[in-house]
PyMOL Python script that loads the backbone (N, CA, C, O; Angstrom):
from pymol import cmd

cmd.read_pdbstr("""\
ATOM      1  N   UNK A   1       0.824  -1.191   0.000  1.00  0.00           N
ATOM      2  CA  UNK A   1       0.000   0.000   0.000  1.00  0.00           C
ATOM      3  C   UNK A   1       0.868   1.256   0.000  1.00  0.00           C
ATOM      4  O   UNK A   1       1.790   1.244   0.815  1.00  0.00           O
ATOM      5  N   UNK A   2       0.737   2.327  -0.765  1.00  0.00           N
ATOM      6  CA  UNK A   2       1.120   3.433  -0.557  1.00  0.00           C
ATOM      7  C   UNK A   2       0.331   4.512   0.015  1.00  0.00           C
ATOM      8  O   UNK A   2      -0.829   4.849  -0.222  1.00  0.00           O
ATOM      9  N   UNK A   3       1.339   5.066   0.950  1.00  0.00           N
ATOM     10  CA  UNK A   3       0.954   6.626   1.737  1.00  0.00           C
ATOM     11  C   UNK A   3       1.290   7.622   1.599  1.00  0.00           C
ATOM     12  O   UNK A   3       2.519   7.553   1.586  1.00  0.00           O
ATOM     13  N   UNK A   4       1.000   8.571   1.479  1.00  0.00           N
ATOM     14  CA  UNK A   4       1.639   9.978   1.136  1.00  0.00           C
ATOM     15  C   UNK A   4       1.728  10.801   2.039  1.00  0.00           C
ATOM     16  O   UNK A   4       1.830  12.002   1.793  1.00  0.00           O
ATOM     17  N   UNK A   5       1.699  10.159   3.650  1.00  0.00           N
ATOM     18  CA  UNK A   5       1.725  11.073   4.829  1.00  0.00           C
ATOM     19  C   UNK A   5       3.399  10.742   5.098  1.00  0.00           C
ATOM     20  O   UNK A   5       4.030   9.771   4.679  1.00  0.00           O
ATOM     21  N   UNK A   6       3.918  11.938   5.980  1.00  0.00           N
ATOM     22  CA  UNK A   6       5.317  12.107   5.829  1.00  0.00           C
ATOM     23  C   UNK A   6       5.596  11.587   6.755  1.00  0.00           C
ATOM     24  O   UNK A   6       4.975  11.662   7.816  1.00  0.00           O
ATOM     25  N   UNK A   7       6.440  11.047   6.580  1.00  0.00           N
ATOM     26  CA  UNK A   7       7.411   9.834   7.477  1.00  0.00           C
ATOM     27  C   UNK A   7       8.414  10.743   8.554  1.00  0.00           C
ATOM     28  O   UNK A   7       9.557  11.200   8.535  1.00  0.00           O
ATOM     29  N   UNK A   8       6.876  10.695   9.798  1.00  0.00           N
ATOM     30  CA  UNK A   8       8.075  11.382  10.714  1.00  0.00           C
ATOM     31  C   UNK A   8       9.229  11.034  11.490  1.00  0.00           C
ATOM     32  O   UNK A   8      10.192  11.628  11.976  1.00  0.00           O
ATOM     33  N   UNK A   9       8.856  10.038  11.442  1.00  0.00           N
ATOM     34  CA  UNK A   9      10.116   9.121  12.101  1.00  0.00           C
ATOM     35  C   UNK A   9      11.427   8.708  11.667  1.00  0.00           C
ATOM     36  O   UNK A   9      12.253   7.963  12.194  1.00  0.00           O
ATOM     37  N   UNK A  10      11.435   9.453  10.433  1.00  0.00           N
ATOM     38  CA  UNK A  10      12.727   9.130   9.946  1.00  0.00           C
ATOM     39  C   UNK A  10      13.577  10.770   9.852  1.00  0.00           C
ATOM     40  O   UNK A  10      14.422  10.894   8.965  1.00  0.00           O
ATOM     41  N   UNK A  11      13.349  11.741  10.618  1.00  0.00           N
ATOM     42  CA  UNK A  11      13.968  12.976  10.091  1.00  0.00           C
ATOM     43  C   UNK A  11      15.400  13.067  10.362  1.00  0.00           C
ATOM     44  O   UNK A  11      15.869  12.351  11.247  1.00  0.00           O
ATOM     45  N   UNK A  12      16.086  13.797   9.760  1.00  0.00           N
ATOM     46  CA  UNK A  12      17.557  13.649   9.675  1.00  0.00           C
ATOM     47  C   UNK A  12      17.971  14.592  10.926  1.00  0.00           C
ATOM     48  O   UNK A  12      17.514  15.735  10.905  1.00  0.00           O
ATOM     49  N   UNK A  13      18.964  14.138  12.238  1.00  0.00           N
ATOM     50  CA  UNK A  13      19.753  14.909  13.134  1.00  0.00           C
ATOM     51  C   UNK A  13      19.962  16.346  12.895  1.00  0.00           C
ATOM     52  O   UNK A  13      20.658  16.875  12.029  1.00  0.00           O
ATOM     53  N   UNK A  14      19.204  16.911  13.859  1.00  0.00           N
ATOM     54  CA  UNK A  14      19.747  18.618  13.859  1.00  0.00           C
ATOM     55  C   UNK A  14      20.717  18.968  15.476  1.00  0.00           C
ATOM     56  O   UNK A  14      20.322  18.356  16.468  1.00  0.00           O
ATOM     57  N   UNK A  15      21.573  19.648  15.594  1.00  0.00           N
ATOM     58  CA  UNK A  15      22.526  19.199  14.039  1.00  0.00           C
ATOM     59  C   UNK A  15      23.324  18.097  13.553  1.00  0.00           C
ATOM     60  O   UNK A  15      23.829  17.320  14.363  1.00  0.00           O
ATOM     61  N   UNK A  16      23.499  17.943  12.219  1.00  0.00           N
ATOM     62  CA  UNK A  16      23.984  16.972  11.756  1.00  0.00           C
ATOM     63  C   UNK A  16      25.220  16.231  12.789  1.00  0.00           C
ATOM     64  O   UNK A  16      26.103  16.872  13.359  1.00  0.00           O
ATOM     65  N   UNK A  17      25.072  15.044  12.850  1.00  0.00           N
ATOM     66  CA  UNK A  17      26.281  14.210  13.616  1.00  0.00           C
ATOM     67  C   UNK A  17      27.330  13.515  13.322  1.00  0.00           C
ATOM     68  O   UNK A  17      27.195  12.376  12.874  1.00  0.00           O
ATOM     69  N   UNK A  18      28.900  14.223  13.574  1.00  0.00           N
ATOM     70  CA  UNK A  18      29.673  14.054  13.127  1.00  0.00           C
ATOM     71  C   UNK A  18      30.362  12.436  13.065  1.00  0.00           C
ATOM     72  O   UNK A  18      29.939  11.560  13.819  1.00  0.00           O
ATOM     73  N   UNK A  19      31.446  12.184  12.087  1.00  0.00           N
ATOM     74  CA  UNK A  19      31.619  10.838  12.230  1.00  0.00           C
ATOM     75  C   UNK A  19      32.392  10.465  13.754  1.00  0.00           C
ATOM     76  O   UNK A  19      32.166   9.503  14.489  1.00  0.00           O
ATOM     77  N   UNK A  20      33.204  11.391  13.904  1.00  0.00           N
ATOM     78  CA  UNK A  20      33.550  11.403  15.370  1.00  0.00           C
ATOM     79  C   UNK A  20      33.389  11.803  16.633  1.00  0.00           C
ATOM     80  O   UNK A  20      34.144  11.997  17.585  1.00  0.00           O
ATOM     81  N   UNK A  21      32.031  11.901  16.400  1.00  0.00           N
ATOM     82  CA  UNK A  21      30.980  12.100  17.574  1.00  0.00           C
ATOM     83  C   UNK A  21      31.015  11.612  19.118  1.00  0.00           C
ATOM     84  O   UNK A  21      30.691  12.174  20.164  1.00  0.00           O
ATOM     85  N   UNK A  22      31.684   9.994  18.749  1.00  0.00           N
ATOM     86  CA  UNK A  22      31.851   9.198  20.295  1.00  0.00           C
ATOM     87  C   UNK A  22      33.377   9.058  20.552  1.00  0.00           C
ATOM     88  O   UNK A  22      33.884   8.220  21.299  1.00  0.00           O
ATOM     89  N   UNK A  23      34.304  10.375  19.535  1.00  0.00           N
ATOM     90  CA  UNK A  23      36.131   9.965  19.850  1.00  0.00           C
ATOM     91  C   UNK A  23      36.156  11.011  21.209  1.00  0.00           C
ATOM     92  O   UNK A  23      35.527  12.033  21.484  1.00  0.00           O
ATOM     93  N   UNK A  24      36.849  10.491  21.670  1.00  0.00           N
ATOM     94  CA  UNK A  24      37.435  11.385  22.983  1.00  0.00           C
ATOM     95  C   UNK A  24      37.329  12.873  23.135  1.00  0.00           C
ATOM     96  O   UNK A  24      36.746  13.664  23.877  1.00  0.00           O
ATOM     97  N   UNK A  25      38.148  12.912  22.110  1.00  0.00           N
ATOM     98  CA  UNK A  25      38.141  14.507  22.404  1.00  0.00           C
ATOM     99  C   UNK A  25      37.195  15.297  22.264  1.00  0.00           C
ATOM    100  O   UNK A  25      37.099  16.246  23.041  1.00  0.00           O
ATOM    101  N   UNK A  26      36.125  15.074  21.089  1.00  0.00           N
ATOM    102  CA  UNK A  26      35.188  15.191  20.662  1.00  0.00           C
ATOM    103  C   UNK A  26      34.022  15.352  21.985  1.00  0.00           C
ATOM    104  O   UNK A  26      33.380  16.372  22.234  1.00  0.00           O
ATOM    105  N   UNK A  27      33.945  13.668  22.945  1.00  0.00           N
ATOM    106  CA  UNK A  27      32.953  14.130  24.045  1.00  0.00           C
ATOM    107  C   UNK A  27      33.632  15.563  25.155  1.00  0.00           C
ATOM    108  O   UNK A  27      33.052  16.494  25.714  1.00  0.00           O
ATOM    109  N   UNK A  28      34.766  15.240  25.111  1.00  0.00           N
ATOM    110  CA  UNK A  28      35.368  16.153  26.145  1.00  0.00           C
ATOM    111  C   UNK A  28      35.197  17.634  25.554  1.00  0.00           C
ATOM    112  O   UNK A  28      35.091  18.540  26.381  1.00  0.00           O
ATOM    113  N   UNK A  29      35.162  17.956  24.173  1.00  0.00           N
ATOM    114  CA  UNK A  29      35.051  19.303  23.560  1.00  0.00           C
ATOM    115  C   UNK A  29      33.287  19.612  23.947  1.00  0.00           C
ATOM    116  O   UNK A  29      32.926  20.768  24.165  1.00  0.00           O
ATOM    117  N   UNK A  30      32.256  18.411  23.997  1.00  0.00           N
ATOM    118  CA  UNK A  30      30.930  18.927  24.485  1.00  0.00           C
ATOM    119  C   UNK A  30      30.738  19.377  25.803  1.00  0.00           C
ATOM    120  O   UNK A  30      30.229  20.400  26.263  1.00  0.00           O
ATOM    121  N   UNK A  31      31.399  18.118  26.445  1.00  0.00           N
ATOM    122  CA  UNK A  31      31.248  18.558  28.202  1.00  0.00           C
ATOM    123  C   UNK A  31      31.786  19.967  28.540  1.00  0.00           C
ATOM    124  O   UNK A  31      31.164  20.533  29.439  1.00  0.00           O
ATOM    125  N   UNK A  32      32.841  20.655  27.984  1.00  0.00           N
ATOM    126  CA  UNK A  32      33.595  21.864  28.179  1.00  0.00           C
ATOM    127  C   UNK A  32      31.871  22.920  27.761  1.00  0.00           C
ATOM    128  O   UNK A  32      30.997  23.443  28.453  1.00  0.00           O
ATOM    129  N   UNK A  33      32.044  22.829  26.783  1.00  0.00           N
ATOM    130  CA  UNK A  33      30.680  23.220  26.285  1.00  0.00           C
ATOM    131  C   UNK A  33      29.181  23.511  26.782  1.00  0.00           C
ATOM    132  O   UNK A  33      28.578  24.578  26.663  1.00  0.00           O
ATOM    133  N   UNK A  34      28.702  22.288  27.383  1.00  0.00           N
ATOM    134  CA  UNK A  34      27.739  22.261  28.062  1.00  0.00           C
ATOM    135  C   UNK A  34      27.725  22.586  29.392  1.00  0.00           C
ATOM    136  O   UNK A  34      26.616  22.508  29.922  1.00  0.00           O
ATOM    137  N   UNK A  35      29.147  23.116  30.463  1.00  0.00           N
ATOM    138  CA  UNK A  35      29.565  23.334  30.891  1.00  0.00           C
ATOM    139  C   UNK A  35      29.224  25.225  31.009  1.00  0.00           C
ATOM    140  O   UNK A  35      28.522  25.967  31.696  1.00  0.00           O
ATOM    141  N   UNK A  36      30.102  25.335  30.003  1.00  0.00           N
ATOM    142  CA  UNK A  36      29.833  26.696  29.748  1.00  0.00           C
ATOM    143  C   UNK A  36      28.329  27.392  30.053  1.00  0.00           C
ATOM    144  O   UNK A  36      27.851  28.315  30.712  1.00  0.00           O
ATOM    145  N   UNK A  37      27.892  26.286  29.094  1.00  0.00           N
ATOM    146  CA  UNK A  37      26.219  27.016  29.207  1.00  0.00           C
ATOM    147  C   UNK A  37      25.709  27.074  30.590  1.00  0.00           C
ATOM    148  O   UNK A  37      24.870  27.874  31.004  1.00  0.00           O
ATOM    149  N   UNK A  38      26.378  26.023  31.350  1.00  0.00           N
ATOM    150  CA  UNK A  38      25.509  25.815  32.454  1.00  0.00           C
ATOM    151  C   UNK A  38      26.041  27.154  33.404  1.00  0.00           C
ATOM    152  O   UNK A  38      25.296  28.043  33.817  1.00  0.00           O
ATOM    153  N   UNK A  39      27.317  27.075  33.606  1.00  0.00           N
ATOM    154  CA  UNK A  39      27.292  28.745  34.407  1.00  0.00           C
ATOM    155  C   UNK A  39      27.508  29.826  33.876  1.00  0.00           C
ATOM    156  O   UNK A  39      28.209  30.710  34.370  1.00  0.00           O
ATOM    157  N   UNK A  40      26.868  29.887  32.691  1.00  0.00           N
ATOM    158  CA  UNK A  40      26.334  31.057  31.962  1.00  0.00           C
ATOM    159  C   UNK A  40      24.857  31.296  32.918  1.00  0.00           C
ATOM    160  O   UNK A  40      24.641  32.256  33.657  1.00  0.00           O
ATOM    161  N   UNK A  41      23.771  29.909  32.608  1.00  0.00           N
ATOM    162  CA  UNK A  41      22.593  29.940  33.231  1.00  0.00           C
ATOM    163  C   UNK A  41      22.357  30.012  34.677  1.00  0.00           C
ATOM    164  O   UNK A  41      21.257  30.158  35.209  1.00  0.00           O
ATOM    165  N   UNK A  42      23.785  29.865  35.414  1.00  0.00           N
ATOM    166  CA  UNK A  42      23.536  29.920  36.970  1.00  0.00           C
ATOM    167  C   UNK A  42      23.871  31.642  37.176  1.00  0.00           C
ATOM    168  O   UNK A  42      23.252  32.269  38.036  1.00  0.00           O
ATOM    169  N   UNK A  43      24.644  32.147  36.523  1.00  0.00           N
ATOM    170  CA  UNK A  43      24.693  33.506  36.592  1.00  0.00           C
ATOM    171  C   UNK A  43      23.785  34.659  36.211  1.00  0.00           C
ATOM    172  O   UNK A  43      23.772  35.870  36.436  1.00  0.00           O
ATOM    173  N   UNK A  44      22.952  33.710  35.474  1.00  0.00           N
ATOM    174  CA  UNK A  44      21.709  34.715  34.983  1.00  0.00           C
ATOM    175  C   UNK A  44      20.825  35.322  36.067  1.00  0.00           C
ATOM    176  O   UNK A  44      20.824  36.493  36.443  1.00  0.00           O
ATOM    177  N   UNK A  45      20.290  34.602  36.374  1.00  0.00           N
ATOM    178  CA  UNK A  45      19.192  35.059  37.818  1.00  0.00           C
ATOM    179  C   UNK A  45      20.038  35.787  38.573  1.00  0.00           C
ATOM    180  O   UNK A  45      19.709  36.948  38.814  1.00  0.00           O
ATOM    181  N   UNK A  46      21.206  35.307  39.067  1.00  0.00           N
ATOM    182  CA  UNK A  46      22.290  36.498  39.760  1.00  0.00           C
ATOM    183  C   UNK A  46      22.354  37.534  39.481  1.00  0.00           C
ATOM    184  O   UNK A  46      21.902  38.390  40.242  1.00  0.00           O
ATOM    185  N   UNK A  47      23.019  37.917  38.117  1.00  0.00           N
ATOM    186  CA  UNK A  47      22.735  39.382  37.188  1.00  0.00           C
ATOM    187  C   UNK A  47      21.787  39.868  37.444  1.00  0.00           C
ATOM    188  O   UNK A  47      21.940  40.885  38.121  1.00  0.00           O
ATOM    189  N   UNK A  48      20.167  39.455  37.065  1.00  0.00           N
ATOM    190  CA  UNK A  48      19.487  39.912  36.822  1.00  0.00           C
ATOM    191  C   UNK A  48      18.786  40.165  38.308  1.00  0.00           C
ATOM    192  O   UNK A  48      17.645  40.613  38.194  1.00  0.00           O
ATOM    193  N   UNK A  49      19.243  39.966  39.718  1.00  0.00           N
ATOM    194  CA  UNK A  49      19.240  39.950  40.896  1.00  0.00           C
ATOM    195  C   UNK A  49      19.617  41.320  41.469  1.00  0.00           C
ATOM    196  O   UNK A  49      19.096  42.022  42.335  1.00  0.00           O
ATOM    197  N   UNK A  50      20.491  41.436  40.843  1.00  0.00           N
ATOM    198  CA  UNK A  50      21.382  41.999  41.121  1.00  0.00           C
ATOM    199  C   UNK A  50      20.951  44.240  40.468  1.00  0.00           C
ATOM    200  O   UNK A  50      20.916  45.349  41.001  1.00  0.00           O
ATOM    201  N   UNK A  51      20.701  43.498  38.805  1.00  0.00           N
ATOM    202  CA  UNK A  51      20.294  44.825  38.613  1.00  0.00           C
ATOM    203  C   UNK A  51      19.021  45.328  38.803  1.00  0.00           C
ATOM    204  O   UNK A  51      18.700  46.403  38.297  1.00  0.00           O
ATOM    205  N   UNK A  52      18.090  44.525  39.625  1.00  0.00           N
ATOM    206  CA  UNK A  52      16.806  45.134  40.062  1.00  0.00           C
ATOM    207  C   UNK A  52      17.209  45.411  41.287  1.00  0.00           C
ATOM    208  O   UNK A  52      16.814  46.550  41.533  1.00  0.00           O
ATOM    209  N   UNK A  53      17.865  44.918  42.311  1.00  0.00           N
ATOM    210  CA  UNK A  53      18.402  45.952  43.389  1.00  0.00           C
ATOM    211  C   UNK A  53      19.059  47.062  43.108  1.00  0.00           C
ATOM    212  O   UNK A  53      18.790  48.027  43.823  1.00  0.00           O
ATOM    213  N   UNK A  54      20.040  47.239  42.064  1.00  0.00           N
ATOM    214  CA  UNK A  54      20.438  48.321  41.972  1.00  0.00           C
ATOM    215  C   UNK A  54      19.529  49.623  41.246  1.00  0.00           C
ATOM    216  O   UNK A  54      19.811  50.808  41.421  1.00  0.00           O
ATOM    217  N   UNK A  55      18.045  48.976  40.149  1.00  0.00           N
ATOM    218  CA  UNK A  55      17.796  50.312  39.838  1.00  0.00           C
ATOM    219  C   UNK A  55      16.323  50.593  41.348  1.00  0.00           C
ATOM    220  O   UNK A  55      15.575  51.569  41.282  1.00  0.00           O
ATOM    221  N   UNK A  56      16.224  49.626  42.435  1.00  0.00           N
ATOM    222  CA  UNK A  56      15.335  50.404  43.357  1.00  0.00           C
ATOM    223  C   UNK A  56      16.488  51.320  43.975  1.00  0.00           C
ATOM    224  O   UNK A  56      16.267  52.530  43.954  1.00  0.00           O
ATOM    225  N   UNK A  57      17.585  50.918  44.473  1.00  0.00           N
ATOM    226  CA  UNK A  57      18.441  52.108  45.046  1.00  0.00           C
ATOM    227  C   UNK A  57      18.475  53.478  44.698  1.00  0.00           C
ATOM    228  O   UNK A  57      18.425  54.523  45.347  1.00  0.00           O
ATOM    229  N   UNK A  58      18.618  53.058  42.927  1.00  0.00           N
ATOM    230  CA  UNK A  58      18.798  54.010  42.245  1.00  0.00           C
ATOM    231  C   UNK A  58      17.692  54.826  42.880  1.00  0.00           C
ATOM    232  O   UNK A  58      17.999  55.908  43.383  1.00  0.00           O
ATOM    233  N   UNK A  59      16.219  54.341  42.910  1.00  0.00           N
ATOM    234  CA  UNK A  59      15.035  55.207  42.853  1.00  0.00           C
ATOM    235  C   UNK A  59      14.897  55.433  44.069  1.00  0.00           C
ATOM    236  O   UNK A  59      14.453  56.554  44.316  1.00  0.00           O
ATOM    237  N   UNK A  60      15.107  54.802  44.908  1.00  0.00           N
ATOM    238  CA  UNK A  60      15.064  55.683  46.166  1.00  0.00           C
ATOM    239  C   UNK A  60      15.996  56.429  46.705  1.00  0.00           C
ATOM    240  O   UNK A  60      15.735  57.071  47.722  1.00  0.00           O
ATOM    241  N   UNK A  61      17.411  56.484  46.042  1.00  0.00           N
ATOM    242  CA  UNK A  61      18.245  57.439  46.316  1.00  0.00           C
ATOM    243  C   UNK A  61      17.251  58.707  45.653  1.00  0.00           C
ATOM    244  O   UNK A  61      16.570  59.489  46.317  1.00  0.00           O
ATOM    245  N   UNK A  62      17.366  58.671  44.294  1.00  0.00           N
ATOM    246  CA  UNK A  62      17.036  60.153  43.754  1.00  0.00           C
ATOM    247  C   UNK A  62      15.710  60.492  44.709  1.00  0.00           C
ATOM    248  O   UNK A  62      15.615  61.529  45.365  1.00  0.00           O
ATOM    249  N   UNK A  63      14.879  59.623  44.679  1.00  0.00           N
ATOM    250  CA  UNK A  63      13.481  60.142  45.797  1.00  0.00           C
ATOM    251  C   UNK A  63      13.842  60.886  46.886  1.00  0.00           C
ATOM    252  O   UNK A  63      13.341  62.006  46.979  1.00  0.00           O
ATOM    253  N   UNK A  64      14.485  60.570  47.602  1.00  0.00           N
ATOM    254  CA  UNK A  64      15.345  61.362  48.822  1.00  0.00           C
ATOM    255  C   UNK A  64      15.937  62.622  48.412  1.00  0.00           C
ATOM    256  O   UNK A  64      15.790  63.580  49.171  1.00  0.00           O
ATOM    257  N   UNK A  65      16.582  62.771  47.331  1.00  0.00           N
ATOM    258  CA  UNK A  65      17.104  63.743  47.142  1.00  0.00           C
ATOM    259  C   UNK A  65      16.421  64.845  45.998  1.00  0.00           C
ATOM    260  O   UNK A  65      17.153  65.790  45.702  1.00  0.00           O
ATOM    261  N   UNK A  66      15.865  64.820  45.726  1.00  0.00           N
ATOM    262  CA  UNK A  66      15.016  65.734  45.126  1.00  0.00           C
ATOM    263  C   UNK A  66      13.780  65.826  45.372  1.00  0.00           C
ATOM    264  O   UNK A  66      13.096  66.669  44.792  1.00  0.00           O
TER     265      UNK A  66
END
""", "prot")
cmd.dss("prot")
cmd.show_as("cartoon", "prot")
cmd.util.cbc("prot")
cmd.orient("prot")
């Protein structure tokens, strides 16, 4: 029988996967990587912690003073 509904189960890797995907250096170049991202993402909420305390200061300094 033929179907003309699209074969989702076969879609090709995004992104594409290299032939040396499982060599050493290769996992160790992801972990560095995924790494990165991760205290990129632990620093976020910090930052962003950080500059909403500083613009209430901001506003209640100038409130005080003018």
């Amino acid at each position: 029988p033929f179907c003309a509904a699209p074969k989702r189960r076969f879609r090709p890797y995004e992104p594409p996967v290299a032939k040396n995907a499982n060599a050493t250096d290769a996992r160790k170049a992801r972990k560095e990587q995924l790494k990165k991202d991760e205290t990129v993402g632990k620093a976020l909420p910090i930052g962003i912690a950080v500059g909403i305390v500083a613009l209430a200061a901001l506003f209640f300094y100038l409130n005080s003073v003018y």
